[in-house]
Wavefront OBJ file of the C-alpha trace (Angstrom):
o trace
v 39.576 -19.642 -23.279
v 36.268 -17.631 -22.636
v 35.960 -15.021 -19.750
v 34.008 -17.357 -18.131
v 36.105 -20.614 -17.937
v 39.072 -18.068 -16.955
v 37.037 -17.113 -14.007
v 36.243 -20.544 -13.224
v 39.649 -21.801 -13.348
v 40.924 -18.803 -11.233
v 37.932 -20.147 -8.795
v 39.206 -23.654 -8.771
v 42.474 -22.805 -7.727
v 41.381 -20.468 -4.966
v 39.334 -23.075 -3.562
v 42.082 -25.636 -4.189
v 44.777 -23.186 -2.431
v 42.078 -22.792 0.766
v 41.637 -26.257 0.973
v 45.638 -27.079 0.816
v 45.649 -24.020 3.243
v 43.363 -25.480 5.850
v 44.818 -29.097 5.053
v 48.396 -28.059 6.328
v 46.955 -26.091 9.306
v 45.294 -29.286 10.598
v 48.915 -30.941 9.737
v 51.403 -28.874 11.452
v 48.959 -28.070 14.717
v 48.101 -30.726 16.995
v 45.913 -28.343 18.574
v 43.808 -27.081 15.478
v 39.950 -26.211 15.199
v 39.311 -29.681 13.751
v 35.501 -28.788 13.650
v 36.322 -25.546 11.785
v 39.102 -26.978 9.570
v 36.158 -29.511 8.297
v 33.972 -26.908 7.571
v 36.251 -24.725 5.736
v 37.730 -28.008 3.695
v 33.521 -28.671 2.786
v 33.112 -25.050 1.863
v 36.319 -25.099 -0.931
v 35.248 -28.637 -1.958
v 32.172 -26.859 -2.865
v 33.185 -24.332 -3.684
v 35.306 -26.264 -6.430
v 32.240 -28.375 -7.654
v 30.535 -25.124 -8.494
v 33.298 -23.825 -10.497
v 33.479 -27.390 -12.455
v 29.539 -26.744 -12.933
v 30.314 -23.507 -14.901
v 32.842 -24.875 -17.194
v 30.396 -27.462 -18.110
v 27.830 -25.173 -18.482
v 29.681 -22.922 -20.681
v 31.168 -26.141 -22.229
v 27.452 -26.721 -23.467
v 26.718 -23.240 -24.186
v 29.462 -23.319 -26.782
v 28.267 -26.282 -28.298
v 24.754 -25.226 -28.627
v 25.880 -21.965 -30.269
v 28.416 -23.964 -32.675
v 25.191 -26.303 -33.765
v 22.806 -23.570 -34.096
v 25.447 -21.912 -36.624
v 26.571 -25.254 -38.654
l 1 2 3 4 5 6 7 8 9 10 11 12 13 14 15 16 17 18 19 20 21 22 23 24 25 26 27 28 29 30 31 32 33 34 35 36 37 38 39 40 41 42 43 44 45 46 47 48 49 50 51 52 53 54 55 56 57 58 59 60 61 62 63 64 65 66 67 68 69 70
């Protein structure tokens, strides 16, 4: 895997382990920030979709180079 997916992926599941994170904070307290707890769930769910935007870019950067060199 390229230095970049590996950085992606490693992004993924940082955003995926604040979501969870935030997720569980909103479970176990009745009293939670709901307002902030949203905010921060948007933020990794972006967050995420950037990092999926990368692989896919890199995805098609590989398969550029591969047809420019068949």
């Amino acid at each position: 895997m390229s230095d970049i997916a590996s950085i992606a992926v490693a992004g993924m599941a940082a955003s995926t382990a604040r979501f969870e994170a935030s997720a569980q904070r909103v479970a176990r307290d009745p009293r939670a920030d709901i307002a902030k707890e949203l905010v921060s769930q948007k933020f990794a769910a972006a967050d995420f979709e950037a990092n999926i935007a990368v692989i896919r870019s890199a995805d098609a950067m590989t398969k550029s180079l591969l047809d420019i060199l068949a």
